[in-house]
C-alpha distance (Angstrom), angle and dihedral (degrees) to the residues before:
residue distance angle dihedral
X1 . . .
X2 3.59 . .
X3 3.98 138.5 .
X4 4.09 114.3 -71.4
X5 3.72 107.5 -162.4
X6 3.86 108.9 175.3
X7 3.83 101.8 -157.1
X8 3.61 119.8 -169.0
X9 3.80 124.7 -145.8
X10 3.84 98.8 -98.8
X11 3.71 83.6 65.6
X12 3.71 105.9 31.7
X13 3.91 94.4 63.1
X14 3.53 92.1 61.5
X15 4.34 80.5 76.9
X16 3.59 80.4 72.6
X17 3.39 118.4 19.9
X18 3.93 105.0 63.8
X19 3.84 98.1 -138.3
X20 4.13 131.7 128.8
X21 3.85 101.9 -49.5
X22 3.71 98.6 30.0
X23 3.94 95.7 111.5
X24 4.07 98.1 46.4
X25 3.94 88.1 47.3
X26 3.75 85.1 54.7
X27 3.94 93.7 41.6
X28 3.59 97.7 45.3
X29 3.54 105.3 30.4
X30 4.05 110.1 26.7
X31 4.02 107.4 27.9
X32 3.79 95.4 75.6
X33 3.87 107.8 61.4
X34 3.72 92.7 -154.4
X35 3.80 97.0 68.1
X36 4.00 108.6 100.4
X37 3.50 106.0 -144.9
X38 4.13 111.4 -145.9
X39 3.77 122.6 -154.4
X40 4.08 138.1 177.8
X41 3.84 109.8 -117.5
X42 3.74 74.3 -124.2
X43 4.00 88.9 84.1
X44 4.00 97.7 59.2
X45 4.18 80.5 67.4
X46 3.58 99.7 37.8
X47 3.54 94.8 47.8
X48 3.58 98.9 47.0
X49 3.82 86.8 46.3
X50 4.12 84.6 60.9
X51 3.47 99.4 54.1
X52 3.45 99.8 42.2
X53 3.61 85.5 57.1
X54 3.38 98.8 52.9
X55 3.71 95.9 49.4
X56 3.87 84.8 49.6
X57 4.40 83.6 48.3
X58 4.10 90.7 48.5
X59 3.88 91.4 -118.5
X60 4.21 91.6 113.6
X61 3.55 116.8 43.5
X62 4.11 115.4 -140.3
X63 3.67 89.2 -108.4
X64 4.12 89.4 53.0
X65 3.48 87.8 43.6
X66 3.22 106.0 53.7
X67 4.52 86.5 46.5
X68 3.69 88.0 47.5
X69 3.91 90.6 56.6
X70 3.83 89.4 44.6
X71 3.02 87.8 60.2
X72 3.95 106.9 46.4
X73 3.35 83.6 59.2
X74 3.17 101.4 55.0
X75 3.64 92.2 55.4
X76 3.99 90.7 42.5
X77 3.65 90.9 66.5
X78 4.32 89.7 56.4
X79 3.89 91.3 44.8
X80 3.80 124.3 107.8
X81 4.36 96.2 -128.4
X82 4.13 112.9 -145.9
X83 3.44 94.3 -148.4
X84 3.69 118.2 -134.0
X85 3.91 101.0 -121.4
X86 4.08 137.8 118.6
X87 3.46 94.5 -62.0
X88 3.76 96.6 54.4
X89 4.06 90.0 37.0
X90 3.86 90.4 50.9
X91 4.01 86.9 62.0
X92 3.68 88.1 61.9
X93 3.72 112.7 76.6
X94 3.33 94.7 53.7
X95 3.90 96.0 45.0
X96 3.81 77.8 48.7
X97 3.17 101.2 55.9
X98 4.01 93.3 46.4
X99 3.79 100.1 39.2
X100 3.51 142.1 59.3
X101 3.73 101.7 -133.6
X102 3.86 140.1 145.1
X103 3.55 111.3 -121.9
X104 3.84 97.8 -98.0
X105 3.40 91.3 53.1
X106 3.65 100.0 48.8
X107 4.10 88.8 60.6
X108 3.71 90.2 45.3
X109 3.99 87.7 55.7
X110 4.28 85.5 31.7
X111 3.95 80.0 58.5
X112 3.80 104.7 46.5
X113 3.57 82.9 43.4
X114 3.66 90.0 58.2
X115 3.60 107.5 43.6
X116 3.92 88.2 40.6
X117 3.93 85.8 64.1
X118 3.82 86.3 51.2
X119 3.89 101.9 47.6
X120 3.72 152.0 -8.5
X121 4.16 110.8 -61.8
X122 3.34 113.1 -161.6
X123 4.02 92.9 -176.6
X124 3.33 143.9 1.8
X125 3.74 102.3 -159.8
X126 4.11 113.3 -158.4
X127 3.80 134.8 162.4
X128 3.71 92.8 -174.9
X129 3.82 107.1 102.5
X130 3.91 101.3 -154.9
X131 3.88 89.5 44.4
X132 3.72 92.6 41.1
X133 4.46 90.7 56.3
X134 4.00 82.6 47.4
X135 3.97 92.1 57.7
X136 4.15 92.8 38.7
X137 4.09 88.3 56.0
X138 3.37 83.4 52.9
X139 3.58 102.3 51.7
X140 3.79 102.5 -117.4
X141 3.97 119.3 142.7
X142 3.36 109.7 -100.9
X143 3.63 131.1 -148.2
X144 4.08 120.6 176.6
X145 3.80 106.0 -174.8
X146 3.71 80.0 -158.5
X147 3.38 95.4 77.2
X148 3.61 99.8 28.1
């Protein structure tokens, strides 16, 4: 069976945003063709929300922007979606009640939580700090591409 790696969208934009962490996401999560990478459907918003605002910020160019998207969806077609339904959104009041989490956060860690209940995860791959403790008192693998 191959490598899951859920990645959640704090780490996933570093495939297309070159910033600190962008080569260890790409090393450890995109090299080896046999890793599935797992996503919430919450991503395809949160991601687009990102680049639009850093078009709107001046950090992308139109012409980068409009590549970078290309790309993402590209990818978005070979991703394994977590879709946001009942079964993710029951995971959340208790996560809720134990974490302090902004909302987006909560269903990325509702949807880890999810799929980890359903299969193997070999990695749950974060940059977000708060929503990385949650998933480490949890016992997920954690990988920060951060901090290599």
């Amino acid at each position: 069976m191959s490598q899951a790696h859920f990645v959640d969208t704090s780490a996933l934009l570093k495939r297309y945003v070159l910033e600190l962490g962008t080569e260890a996401l790409q090393q450890r999560c995109f090299a080896d063709p046999g890793i599935e990478i797992f996503v919430s459907t919450l991503t395809y918003a949160e991601a687009y929300a990102t680049f639009g605002r850093l078009v709107r910020e001046g950090d992308l160019t139109a012409g980068e922007h409009e590549s970078i998207l290309s790309s993402f969806e590209s990818d978005w077609s070979s991703f394994v979606k977590v879709e946001i339904g009942s079964a993710v959104c029951r995971c959340v009041p208790d996560l809720a009640r134990a974490y302090s989490l902004r909302g987006a956060d909560l269903v990325q860690l509702a949807s880890a939580t999810y799929l980890r209940a359903r299969r193997a995860l070999d990695l749950f791959v974060v940059c977000d700090v708060r929503l990385a403790n949650a998933a480490l008192s949890l016992a997920f693998p954690l990988f920060n591409p951060e901090v290599g």
